[in-house]
N, CA, C and O of each residue as an XYZ file, in Angstrom:
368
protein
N      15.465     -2.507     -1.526
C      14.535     -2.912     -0.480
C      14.025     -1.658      0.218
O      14.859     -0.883      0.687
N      12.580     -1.363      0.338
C      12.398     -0.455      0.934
C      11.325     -1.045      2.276
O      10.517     -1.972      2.228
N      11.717      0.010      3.622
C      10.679     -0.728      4.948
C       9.844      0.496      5.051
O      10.030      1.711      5.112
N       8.641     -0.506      5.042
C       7.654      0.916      5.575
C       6.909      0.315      7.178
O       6.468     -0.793      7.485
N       7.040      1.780      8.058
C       6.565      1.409      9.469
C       4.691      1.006      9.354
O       3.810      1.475      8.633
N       4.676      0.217     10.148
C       3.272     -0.204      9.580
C       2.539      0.532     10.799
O       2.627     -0.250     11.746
N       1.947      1.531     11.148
C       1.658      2.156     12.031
C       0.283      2.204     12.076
O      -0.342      1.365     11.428
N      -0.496      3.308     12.939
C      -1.966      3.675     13.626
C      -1.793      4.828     13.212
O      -0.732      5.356     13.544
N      -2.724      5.601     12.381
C      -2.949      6.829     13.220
C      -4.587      7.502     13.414
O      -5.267      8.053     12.548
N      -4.833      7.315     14.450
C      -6.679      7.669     14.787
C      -7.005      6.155     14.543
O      -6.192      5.269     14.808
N      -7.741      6.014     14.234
C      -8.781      4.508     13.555
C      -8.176      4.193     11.760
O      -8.847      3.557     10.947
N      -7.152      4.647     11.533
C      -6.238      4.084     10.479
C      -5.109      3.707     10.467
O      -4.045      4.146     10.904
N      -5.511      2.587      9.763
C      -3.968      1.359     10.168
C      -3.333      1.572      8.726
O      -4.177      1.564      7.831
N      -1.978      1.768      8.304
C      -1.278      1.231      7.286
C      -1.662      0.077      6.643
O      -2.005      0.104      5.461
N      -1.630     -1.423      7.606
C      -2.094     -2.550      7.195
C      -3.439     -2.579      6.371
O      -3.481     -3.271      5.354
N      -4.552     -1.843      6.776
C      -5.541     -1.386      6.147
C      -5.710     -0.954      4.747
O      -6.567     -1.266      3.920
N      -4.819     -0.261      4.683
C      -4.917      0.987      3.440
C      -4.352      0.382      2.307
O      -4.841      0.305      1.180
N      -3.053     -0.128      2.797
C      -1.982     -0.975      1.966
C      -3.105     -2.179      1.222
O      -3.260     -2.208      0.002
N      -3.719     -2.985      2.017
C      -4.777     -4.015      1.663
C      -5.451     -3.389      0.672
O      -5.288     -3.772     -0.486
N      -6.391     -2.233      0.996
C      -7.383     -1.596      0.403
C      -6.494     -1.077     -1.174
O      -6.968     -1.793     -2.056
N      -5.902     -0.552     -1.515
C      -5.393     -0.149     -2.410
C      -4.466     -1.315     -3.242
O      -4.513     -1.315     -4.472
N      -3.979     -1.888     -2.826
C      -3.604     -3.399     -3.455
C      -4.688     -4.256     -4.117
O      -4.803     -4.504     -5.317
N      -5.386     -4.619     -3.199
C      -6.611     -5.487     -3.263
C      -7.567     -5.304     -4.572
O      -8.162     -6.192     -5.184
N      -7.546     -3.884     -4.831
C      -8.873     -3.676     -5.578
C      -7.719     -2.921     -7.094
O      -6.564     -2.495     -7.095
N      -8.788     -3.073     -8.216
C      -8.067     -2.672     -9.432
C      -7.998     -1.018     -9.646
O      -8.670     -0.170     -9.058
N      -7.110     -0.846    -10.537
C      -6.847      0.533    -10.160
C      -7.934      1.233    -11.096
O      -8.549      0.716    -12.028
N      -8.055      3.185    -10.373
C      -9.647      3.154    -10.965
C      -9.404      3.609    -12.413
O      -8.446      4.155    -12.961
N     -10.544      3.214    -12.817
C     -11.115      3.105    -14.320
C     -10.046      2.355    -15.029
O      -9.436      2.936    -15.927
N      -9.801      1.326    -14.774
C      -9.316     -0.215    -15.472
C     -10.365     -0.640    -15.674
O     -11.451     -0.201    -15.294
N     -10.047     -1.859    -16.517
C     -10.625     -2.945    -17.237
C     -10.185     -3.922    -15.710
O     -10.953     -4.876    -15.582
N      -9.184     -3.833    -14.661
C      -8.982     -4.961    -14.326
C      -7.555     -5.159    -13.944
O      -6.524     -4.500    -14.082
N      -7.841     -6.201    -13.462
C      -5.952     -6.474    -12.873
C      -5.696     -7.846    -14.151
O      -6.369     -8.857    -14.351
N      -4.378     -7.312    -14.871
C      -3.652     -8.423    -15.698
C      -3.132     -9.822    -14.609
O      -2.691     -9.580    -13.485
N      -3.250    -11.102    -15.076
C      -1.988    -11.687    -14.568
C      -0.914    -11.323    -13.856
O      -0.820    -11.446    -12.635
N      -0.131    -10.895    -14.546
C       1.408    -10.186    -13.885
C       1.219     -9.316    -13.027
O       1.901     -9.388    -12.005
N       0.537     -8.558    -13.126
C      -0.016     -7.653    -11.663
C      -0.162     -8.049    -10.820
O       0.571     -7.878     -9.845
N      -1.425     -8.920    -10.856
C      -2.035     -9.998     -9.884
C      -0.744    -10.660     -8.969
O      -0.484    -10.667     -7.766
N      -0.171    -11.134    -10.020
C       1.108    -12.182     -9.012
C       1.975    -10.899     -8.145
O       2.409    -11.281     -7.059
N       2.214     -9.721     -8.429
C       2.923     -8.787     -7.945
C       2.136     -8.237     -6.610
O       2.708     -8.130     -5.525
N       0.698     -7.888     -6.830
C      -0.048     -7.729     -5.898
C      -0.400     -8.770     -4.852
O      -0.729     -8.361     -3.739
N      -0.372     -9.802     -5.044
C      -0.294    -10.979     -4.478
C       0.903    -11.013     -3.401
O       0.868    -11.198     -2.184
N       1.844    -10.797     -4.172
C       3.603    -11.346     -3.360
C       3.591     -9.708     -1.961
O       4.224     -9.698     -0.905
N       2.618     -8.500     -2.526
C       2.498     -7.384     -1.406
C       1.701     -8.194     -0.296
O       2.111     -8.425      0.841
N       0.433     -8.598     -0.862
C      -0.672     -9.096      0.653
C       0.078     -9.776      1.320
O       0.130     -9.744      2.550
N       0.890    -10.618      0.444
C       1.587    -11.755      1.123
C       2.370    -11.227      2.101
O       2.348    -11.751      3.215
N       3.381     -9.839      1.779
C       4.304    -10.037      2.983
C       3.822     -9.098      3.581
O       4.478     -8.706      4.546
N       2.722     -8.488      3.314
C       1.523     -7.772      4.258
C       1.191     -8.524      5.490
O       1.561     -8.185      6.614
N       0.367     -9.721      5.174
C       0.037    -10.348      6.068
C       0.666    -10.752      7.169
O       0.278    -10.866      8.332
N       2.075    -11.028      6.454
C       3.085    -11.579      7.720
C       4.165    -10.905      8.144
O       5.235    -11.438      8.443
N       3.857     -9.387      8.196
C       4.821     -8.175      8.481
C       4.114     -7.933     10.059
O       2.911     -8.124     10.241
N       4.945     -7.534     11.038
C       4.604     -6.969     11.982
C       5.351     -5.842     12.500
O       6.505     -6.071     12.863
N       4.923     -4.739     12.593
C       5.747     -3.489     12.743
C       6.335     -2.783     11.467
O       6.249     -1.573     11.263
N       6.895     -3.619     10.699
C       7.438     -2.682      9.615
C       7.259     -3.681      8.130
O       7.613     -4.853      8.256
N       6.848     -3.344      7.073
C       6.615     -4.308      5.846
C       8.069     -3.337      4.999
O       8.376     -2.149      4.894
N       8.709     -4.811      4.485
C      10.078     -5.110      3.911
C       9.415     -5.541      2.195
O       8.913     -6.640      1.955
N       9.559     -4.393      1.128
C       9.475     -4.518      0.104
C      10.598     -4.484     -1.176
O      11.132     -3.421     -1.493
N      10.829     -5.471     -1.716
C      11.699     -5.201     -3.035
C      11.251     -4.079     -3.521
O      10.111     -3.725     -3.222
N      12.073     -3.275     -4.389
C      12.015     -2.379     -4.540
C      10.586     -2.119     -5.644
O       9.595     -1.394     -5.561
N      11.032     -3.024     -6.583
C       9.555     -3.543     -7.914
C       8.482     -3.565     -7.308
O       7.427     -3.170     -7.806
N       8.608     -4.068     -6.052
C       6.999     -4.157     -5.649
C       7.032     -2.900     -4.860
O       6.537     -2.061     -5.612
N       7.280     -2.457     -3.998
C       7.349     -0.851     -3.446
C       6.464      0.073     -4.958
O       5.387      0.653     -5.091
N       7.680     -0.239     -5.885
C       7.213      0.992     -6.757
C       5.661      0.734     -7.422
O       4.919      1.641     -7.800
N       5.324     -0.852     -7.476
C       3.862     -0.863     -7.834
C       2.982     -0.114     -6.836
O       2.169      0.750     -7.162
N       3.262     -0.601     -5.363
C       2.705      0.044     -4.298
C       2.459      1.475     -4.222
O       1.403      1.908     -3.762
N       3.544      2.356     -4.727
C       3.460      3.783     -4.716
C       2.698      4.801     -5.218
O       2.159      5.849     -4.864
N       2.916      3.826     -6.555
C       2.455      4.384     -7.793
C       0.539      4.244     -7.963
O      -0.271      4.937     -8.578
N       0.365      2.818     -6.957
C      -1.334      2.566     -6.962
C      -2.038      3.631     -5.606
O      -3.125      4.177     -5.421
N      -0.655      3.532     -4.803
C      -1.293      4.538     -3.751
C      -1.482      6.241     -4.354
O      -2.401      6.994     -4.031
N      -0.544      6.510     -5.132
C      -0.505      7.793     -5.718
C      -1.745      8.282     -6.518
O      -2.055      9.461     -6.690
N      -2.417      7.169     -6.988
C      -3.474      7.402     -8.165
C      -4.985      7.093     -7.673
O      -6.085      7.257     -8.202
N      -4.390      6.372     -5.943
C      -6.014      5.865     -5.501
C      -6.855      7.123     -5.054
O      -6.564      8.122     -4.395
N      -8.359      6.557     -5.851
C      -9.062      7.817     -5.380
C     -10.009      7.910     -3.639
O     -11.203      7.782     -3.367
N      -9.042      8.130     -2.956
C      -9.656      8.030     -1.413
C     -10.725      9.091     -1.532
O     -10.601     10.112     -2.208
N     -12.173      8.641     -0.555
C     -13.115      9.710     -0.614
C     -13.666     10.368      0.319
O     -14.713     11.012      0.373
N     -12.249      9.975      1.604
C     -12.108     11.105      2.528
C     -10.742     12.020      2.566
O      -9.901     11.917      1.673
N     -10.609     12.824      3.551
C      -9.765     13.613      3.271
C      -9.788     14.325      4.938
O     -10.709     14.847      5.565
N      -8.251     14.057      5.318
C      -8.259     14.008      6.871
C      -6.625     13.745      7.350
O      -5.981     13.080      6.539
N      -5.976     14.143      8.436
C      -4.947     14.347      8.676
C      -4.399     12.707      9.391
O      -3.286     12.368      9.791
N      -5.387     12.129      9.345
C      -4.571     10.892     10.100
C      -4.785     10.000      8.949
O      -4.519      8.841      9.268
N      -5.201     10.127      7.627
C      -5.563      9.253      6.823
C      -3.943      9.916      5.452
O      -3.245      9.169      4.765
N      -3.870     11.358      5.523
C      -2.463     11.884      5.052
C      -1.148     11.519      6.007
O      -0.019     11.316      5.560
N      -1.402     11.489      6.964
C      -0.218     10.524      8.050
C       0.515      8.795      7.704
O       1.604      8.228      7.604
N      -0.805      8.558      7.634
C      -0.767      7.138      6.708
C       0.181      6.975      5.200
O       1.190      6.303      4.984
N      -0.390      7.634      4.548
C      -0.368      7.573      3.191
C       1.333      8.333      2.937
O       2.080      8.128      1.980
N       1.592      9.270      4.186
C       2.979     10.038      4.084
C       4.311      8.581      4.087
O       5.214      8.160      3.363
N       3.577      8.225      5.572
C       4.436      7.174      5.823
C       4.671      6.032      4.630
O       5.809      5.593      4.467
N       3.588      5.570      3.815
C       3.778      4.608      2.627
C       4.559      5.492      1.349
O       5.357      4.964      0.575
N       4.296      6.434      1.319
C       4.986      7.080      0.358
C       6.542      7.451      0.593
O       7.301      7.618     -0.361
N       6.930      7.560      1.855
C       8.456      8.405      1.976
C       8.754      6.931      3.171
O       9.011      7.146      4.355
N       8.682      5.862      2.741
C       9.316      4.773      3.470
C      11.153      5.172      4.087
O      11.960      5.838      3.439
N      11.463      4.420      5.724
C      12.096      4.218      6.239
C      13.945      4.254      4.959
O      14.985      4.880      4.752
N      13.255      3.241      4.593
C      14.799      2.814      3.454
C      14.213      2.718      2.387
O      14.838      2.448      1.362
């Protein structure tokens, strides 16, 4: 189980980013499979109903990591690396 603090920093929310990078297929796919889908699904899900800190099995953490690791963000800025620190080096 890993917790990540769902924090602010400037005009970027965790809740945000986490959405944004879940939500959409990873780049230059064909697409999100089934089995993904349901995995990405079970994140929004306890996205949505996390307050303060989102509580991930570990399987889904590591999908999370691994889509945040490869997303191509097309800014580049210290409260948007604040964010992305915190999803990457989670609490537990």
């Amino acid at each position: 189980m890993k917790t990540i603090d769902l924090k602010e920093a400037g005009q970027i929310k965790t809740k945000d980013i986490i959405a944004l990078v879940i939500g959409n297929a990873p780049p230059g796919s064909a697409g999100v499979r089934p089995a993904e889908m349901r995995q990405r699904v079970r994140i929004l899900d306890a996205l949505e109903g996390a307050n303060g800190e989102l509580k991930l099995e570990d399987a889904d953490y590591g999908l999370l990591k691994t889509t945040v690791e490869q997303f191509p963000f097309a800014v580049a800025n210290k409260d948007l690396l604040a964010v992305l620190d915190g999803i990457l080096e989670p609490k537990s």
